[in-house]
PLY file of the C-alpha trace (Angstrom):
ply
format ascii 1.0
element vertex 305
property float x
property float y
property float z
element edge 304
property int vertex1
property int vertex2
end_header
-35.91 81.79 43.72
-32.09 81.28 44.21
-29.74 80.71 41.51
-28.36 77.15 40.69
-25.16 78.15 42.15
-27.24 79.03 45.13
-28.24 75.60 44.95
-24.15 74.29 44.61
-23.10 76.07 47.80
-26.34 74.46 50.07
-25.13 70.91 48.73
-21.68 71.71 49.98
-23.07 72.93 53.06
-24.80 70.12 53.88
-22.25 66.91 52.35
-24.49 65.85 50.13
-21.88 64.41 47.91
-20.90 62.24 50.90
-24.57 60.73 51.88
-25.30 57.02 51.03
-27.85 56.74 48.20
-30.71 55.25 50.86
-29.13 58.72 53.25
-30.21 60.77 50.38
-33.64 58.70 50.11
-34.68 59.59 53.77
-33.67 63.33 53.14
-36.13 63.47 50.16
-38.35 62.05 51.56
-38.23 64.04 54.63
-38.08 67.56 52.43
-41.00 66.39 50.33
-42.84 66.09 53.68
-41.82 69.34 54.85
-43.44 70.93 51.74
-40.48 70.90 49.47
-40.53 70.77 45.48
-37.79 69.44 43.29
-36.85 71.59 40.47
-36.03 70.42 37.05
-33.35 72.59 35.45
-35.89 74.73 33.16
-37.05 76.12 36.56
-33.71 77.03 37.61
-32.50 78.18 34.62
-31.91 82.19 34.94
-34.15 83.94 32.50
-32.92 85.67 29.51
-34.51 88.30 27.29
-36.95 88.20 25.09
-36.14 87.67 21.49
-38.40 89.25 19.45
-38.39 88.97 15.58
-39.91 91.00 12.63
-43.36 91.28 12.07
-45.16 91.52 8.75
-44.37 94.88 8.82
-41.16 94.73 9.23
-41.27 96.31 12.55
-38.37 95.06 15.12
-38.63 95.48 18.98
-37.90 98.90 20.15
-36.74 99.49 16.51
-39.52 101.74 15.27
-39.00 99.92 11.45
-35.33 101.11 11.29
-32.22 99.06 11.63
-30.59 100.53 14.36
-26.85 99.41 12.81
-27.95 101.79 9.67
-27.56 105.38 10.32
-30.19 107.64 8.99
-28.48 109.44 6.15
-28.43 113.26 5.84
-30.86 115.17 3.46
-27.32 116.48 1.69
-26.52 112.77 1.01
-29.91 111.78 -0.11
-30.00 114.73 -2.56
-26.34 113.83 -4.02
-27.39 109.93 -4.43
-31.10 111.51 -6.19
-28.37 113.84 -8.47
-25.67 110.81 -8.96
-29.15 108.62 -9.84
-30.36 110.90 -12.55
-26.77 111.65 -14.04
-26.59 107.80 -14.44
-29.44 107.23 -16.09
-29.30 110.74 -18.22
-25.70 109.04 -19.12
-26.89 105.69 -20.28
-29.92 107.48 -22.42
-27.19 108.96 -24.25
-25.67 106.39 -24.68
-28.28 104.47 -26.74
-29.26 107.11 -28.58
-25.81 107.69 -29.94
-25.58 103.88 -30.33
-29.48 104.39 -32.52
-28.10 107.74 -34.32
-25.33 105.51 -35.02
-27.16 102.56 -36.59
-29.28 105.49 -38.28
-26.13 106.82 -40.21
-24.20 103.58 -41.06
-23.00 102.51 -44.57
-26.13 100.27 -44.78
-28.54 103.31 -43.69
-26.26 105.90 -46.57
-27.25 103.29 -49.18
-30.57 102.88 -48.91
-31.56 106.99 -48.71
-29.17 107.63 -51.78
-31.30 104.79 -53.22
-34.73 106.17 -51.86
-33.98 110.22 -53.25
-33.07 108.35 -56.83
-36.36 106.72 -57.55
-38.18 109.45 -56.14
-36.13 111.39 -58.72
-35.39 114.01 -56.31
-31.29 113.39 -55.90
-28.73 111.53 -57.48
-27.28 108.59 -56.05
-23.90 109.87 -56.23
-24.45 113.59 -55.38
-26.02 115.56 -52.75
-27.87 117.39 -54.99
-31.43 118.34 -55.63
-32.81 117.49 -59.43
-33.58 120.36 -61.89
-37.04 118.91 -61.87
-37.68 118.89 -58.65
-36.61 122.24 -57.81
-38.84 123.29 -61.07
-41.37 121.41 -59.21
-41.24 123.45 -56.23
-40.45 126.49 -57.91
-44.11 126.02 -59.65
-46.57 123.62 -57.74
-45.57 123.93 -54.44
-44.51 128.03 -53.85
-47.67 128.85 -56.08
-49.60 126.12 -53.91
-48.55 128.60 -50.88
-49.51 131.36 -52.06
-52.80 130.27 -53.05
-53.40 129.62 -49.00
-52.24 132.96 -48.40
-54.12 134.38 -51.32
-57.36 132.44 -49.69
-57.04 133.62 -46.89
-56.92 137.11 -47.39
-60.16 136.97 -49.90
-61.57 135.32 -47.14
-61.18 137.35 -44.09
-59.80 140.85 -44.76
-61.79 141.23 -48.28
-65.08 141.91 -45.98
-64.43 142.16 -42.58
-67.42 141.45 -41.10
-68.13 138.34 -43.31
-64.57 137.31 -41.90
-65.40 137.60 -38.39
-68.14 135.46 -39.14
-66.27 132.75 -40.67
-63.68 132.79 -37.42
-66.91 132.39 -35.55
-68.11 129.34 -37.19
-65.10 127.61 -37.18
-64.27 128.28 -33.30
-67.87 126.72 -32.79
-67.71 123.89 -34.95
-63.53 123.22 -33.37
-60.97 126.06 -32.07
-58.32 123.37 -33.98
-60.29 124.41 -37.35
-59.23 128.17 -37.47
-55.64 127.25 -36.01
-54.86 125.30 -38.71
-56.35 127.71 -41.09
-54.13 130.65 -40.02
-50.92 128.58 -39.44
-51.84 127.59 -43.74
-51.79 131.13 -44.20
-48.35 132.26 -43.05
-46.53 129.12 -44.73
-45.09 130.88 -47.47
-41.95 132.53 -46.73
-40.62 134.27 -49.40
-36.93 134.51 -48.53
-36.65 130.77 -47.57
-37.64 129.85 -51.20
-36.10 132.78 -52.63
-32.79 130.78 -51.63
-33.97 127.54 -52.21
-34.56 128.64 -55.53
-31.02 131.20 -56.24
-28.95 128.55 -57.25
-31.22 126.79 -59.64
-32.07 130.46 -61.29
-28.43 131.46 -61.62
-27.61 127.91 -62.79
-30.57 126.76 -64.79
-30.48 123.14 -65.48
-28.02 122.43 -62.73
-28.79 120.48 -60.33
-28.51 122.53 -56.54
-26.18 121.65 -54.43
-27.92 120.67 -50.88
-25.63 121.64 -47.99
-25.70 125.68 -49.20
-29.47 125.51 -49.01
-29.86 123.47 -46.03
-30.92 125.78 -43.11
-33.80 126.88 -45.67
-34.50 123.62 -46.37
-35.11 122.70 -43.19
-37.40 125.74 -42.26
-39.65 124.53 -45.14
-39.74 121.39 -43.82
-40.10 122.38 -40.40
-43.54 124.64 -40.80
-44.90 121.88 -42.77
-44.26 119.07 -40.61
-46.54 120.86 -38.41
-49.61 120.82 -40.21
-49.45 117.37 -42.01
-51.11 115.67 -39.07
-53.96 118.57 -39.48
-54.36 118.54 -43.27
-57.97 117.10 -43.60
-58.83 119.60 -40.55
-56.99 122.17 -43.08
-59.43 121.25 -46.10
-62.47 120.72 -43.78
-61.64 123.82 -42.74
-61.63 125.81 -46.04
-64.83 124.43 -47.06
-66.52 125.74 -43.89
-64.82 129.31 -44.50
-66.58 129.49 -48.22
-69.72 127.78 -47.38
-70.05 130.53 -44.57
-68.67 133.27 -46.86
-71.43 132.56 -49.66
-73.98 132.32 -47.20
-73.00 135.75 -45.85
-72.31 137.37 -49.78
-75.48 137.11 -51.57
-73.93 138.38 -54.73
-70.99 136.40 -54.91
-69.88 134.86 -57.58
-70.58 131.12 -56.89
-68.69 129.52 -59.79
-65.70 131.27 -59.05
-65.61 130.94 -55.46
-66.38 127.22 -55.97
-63.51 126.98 -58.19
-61.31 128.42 -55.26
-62.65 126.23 -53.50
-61.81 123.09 -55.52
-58.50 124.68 -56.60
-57.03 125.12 -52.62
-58.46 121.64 -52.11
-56.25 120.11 -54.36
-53.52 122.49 -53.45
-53.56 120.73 -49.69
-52.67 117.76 -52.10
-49.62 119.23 -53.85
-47.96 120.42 -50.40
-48.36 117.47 -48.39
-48.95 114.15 -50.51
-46.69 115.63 -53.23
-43.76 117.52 -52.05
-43.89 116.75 -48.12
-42.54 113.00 -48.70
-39.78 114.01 -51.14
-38.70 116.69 -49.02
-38.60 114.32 -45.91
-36.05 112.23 -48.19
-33.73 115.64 -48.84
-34.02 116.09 -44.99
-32.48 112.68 -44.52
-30.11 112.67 -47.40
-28.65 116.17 -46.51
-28.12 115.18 -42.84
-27.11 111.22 -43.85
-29.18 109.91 -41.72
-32.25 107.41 -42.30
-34.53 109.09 -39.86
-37.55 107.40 -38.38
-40.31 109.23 -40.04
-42.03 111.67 -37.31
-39.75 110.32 -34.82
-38.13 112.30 -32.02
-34.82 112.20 -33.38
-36.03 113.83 -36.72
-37.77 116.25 -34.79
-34.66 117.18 -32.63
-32.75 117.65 -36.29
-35.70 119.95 -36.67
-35.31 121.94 -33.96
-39.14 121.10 -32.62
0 1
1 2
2 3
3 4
4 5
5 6
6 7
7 8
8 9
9 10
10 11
11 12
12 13
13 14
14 15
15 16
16 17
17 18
18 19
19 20
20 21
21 22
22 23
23 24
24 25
25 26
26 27
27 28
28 29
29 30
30 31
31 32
32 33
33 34
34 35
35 36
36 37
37 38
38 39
39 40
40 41
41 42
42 43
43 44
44 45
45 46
46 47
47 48
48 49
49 50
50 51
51 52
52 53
53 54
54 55
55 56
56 57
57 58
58 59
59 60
60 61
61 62
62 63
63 64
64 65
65 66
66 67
67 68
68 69
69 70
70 71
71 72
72 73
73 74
74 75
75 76
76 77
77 78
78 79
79 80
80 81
81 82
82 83
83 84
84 85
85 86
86 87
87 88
88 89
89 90
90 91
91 92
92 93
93 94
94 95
95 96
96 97
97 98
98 99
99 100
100 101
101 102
102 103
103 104
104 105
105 106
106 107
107 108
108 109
109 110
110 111
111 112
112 113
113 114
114 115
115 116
116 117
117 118
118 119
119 120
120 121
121 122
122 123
123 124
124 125
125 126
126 127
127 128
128 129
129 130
130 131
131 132
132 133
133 134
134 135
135 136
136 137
137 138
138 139
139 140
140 141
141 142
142 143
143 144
144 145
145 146
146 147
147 148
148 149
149 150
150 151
151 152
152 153
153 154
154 155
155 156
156 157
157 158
158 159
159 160
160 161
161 162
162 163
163 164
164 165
165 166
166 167
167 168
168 169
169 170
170 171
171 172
172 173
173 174
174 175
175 176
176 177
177 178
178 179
179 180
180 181
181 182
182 183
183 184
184 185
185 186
186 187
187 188
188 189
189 190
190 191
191 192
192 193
193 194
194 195
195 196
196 197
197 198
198 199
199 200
200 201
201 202
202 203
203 204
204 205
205 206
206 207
207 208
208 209
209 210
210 211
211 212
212 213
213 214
214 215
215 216
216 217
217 218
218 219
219 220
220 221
221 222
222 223
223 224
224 225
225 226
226 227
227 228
228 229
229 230
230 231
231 232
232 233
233 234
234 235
235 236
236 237
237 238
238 239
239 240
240 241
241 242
242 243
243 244
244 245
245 246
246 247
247 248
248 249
249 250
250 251
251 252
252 253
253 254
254 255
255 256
256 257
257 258
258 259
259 260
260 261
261 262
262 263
263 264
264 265
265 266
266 267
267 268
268 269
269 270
270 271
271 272
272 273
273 274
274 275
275 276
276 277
277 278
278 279
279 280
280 281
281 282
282 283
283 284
284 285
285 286
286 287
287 288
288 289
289 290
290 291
291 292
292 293
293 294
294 295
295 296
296 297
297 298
298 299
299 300
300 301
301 302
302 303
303 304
């Protein structure tokens, strides 16, 4: 089909813009007769590509799903804008937790510890310094309370060995967790840690001890028994199990006495962690100035856990 200025040059050809309108009647007539079709100017319009648009998928024609103006960036760049990405938000995590350690440690935050350590008679309110009776208190209750675990555990498994590898047997039947927690309640005392916890008070007695000298020992008391707190009723379920096996296997114990070990490390699960664990969690946070979130990750991080 010829173009419509195929169309212009046969009109010139031909006058057509000098024919009388009943001329141009005739000729119509006489073309339609012949055969001929008029065109309307869709049909001689020239044709023009396709335009295609997105599908659902976001698919374009002969695009494959990429935009063809965006380059494909290099592995190089995609690993610097992955690096730049996690710098950012490593950045901005710092950020709010020095904004948090700073709300933490405020004026506000000062006050209310100082006031905390003073009714649990532990500190002062206007020195950071531990209380003759509370470092009598851990001098007595809570380093004998430690040694009575250790104590325990010795009469328990190395006294008779075979009786002990019984008792490790019934506890990893009954729960693996039970013996864990046994053992870790063994090795809690640590004599040099409270050895200089306690050098102040026993050069200076009745004065209260300073905390900052005694603070990385402190700590390390703190530390192993922040551990086991979550696990203390596995730690006393746990001791019973480890008698009630070792009289069953020692058919001339002594019952009453090993009962009264029995009763006696019971309550000393007591003394450690509903007595002196809480008042040493306030030292923690009035040595450091900080009113920590109790068994948040921020106190553990001051931890070192």
């Amino acid at each position: 089909m010829g173009s419509k200025f195929e169309f212009d040059e046969t009109r010139k050809a031909i006058g057509a813009h000098e024919l009388s309108e009943q001329e141009r009647k005739a000729m119509l007539e006489k073309f339609r007769s012949a055969g001929g079709k008029v065109l309307n100017e869709k049909e001689v319009r020239p044709p023009t590509a396709p335009q295609y648009s997105g599908s659902k998928t976001g698919l374009s024609a002969g695009g494959g799903g990429r935009d063809r103006g965006a380059p494909a960036k290099l592995p190089s760049e995609m690993e610097r804008e992955r690096r730049r990405a996690m710098a950012d938000k490593a950045e901005r995590e710092r950020e709010a937790q020095e904004k948090l350690l700073r709300q933490f440690k405020g004026p506000g935050a000062r006050f209310f510890i100082k006031l905390r350590c003073l009714m649990a008679g532990v500190a002062g309110f206007g020195s950071a310094a531990i209380k003759p009776k509370f470092i009598n208190y851990l001098s007595l209750d809570v380093r004998q309370a430690l040694v009575e675990f250790n104590l325990t555990g010795n009469d328990l498994f190395f006294q008779n060995p075979a009786i002990g590898r019984k008792i490790i047997h019934n506890l990893d039947a009954k729960n693996p967790l039970l013996m864990e927690v046994l053992e870790a309640a063994h090795h809690l005392y640590h004599a040099p840690s409270f050895n200089s916890i306690l050098e102040f008070s026993q050069a200076h007695p009745g004065a209260a001890t300073p905390l900052e000298p005694i603070a990385k020992p402190l700590k390390d008391l703190f530390r192993a028994l922040y551990l086991i707190y979550p696990f203390q009723e596995t730690l006393k379920k746990a001791f019973s199990i480890a008698f009630d096996t070792y009289l069953a296997e020692q058919a001339n114990a002594d019952r009453s006495q090993l009962e009264a070990k029995r009763r006696k490390v019971i309550e000393d699960v007591k003394v450690v962690f509903q007595g002196a664990f809480p008042k040493l969690f306030l030292l923690i946070c009035r040595l450091d100035e900080t009113d920590y979130p109790p068994f948040s990750p921020m106190l553990e991080k001051a931890l070192g856990i």
